[in-house]
N, C-alpha and C positions, 0 to 999 in steps of 0.2 A: 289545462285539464289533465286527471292523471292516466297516463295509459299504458298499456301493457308495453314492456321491450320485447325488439323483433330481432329474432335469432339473424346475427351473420351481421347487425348494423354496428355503428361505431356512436360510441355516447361518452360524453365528455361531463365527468364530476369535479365539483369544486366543493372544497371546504374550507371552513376558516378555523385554524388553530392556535393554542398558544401552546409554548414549550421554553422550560427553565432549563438555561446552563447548568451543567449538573458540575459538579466537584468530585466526580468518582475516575475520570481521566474513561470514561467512556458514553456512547452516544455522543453528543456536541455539549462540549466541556469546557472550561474557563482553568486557568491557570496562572500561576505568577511567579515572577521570578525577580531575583534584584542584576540590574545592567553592571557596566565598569565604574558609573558616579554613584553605585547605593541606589539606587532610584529603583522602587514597585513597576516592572513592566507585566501589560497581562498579556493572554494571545485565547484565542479561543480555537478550537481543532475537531477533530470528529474522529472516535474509533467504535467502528458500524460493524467487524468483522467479530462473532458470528451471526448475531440477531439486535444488535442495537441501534439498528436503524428507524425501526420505530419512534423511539426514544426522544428524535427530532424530527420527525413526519409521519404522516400516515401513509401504512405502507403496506404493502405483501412482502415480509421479511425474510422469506427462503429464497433461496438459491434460484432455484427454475425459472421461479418468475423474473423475468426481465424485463426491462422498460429503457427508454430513452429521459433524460432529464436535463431540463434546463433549470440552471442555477441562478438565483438574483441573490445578491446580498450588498446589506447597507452599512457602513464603516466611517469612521473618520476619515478622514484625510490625508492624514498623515501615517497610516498603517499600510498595511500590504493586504489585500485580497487573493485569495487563490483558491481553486476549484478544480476540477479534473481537467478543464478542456479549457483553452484558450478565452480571453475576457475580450466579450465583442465589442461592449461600450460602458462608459460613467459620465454618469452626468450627477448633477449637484441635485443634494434632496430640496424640494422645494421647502422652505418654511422651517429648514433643520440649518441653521450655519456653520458651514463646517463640516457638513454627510455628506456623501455620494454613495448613489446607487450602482452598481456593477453588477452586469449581465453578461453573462459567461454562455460561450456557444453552447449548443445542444449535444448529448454523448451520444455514442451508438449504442446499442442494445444492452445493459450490462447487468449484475447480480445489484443488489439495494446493498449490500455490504460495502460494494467499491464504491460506490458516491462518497465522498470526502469535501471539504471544504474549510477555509483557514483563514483566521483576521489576526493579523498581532502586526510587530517592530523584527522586522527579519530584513536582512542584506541578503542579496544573490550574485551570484558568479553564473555567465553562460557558455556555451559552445551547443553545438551540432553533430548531429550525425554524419555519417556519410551522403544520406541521401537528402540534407539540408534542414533533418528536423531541429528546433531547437531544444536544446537539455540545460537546464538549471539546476543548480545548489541553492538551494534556500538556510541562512541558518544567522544567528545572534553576531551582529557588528563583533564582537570582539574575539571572534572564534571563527571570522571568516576564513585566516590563512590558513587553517585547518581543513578546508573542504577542497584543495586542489586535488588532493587524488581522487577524491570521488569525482568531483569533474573532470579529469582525464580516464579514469577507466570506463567510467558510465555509458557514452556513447560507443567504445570501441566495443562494448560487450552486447549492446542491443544489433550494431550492425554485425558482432559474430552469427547471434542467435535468428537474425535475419537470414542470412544466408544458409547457416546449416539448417534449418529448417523449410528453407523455401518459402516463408511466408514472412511480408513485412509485418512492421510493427505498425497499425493502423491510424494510430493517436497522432494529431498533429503538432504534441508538443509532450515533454518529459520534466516535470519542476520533481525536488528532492526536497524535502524538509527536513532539516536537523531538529528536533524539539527538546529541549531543556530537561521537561519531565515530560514522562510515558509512561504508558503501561506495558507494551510489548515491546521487542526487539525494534521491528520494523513491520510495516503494516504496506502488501501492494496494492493497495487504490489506485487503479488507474489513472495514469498520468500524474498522479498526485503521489506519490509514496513518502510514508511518515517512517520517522527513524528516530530513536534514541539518540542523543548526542554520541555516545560511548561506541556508536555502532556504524558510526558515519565518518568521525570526523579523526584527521590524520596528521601530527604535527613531525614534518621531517627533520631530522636530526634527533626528536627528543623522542617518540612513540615505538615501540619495540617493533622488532618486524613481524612479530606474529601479528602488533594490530594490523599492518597494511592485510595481512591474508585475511582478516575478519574482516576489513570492510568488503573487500572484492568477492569475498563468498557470500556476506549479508547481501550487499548490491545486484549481483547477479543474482542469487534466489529471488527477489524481490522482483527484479526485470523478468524471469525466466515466468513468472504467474501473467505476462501480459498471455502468453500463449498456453499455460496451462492453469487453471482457474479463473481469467478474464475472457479472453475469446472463446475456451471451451471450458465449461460447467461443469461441475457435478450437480444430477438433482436434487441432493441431499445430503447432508451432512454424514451421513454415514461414509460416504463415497469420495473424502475429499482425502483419502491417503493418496487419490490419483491426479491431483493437486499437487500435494505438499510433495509426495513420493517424485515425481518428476522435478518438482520444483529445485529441491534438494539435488538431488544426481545433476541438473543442470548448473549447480551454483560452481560444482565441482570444475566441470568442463568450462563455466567462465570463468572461473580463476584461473585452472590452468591456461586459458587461451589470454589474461593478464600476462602472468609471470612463467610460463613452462620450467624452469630453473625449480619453482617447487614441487614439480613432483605428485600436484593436488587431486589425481586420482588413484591412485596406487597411495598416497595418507589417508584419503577418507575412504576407501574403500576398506582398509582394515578399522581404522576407528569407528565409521557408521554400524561394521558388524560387529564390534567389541559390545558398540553400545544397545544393539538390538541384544543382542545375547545378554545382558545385566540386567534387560526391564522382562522380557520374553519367558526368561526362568522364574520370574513372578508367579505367584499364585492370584496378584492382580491382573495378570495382562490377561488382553484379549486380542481377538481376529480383526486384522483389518480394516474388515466389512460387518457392521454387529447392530442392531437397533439400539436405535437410540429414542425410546417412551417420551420425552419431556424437553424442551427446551433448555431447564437446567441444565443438562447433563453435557450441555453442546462442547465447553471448555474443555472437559477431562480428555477431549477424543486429540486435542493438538498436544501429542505427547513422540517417546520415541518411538512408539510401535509406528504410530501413522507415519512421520519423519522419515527416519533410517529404515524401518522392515519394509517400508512403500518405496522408498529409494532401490531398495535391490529387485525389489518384483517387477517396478517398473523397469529397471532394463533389462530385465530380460524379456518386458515385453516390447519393448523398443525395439531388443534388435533381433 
């Protein structure tokens, strides 16, 4: 019988939906690539960050709203699943030869942007943290010897920002995904962080040194959003220079705490304000902080003013 909801109780909806892999490299997306024998490999991925979350569930797509979620997904066999949080169990689809089911722990409270999830042909490389978390390189058999440096700076940069911050990093586990094609740089989904191959991967003797300083600045900004825009939010997208703005100023401080030999605050400290000065003298640029009418509109806000002008406001409100 149907009857009125009582303020203050807990009520549990289900629905049932469908949803197309899309071809646009956002929401949960289908791609393909050819391996080292010519051969069609697909992979499937998810870029949820600012409102495309929807896209692959029903959802409340801002910011604020937080939830916990747990992950199921169904694959072949012979691919790789991965999802934000740790894979509790697989077992085999009944009636399907060949499928398994995989159920991935439950996350803590987090924005619907950061929910992530991945099926394809990926090899990993792992290690740990200091405090025995495990951290993963995810990326294409033939471009594995390319991800050691990300797997060696990775963990030393989350147990810097561990300490300097006084607060651990909460996630029971840290996978990296190199992806073929992208749309963005890199993307920090919790525990899950997606990256352009260009922006991850590092081959020694042959890759210049300025790539090692792009990975270890992409890397660290990416890790540096577990504790500014993963643990704590903005409620709106207008508001995520305090995000990015930190995010950035911290990518700095983890590369320097990589390589100190470069120098990496006192470089970006003039180039972030070179570059704030070239967009700022615009007669397009805006304030920081400015409405935003329309969902459209959400893209144009991840530009340099949020970046670099959020970079310098945030420290000085740091310190």
């Amino acid at each position: 019988m149907p009857a009125l909801l009582r303020a203050g109780g807990r009520y549990r909806l289900y629905f049932r939906y469908k949803g197309r892999l899309s071809d646009t490299f956002t929401g949960f997306y289908k791609v393909s690539y050819n391996d080292s024998h010519n051969e069609t490999r697909w992979l499937a991925s998810t870029t949820f960050e600012p409102n495309e979350a929807h896209r692959a569930f029903p959802c409340f797509d801002e910011p604020e709203f937080k939830a916990r979620y747990q992950v199921n997904l169904a694959n072949r066999q012979d691919m790789v699943a991965l999802s934000n949080m740790p894979r509790r169990s697989v077992q085999n689809m009944t009636g399907v030869q060949g499928w398994v089911w995989n159920r991935f722990d439950e996350t803590p409270p987090m924005s619907t942007y950061l929910v992530a999830f991945f099926v394809g042909f990926l090899d990993s490389r792992g290690t740990q943290t200091a405090n025995g978390t495990p951290f993963r390189v995810w990326a294409r058999p033939e471009v594995m010897a390319q991800t050691q440096y990300a797997l060696e700076i990775g963990p030393r940069i989350i147990d810097f920002f561990s300490s300097l911050l006084e607060v651990p990093e909460p996630l029971p586990k840290h996978d990296v995904i190199a992806l073929p094609h992208f749309i963005a740089g890199a993307l920090e989904n919790w525990g899950l962080i997606s990256f352009g191959e260009r922006n991850l991967l590092h081959e020694a003797g042959v890759s210049p040194e300025s790539r090692r300083q792009q990975v270890a600045h992409i890397l660290a900004h990416e890790l540096a959003h577990s504790w500014f825009g993963n643990m704590v939010t903005a409620r709106w997208w207008k508001e995520i220079w305090l995000s990015e703005g930190f995010a950035t100023y911290f990518s700095a401080l983890g590369a320097n705490h990589v390589d100190p030999t470069w120098d990496t605050l006192s470089v970006t400290s003039v180039t972030a304000l070179l570059r704030v000065f070239s967009v700022d003298s615009l007669q397009s640029s805006h304030s920081l902080t400015f409405p935003i009418d329309h969902q459209t509109e959400l893209r144009q806000i991840f530009d340099d003013v949020t970046y670099y002008k959020g970079r310098h406001v945030d420290i000085l409100n740091f310190y």
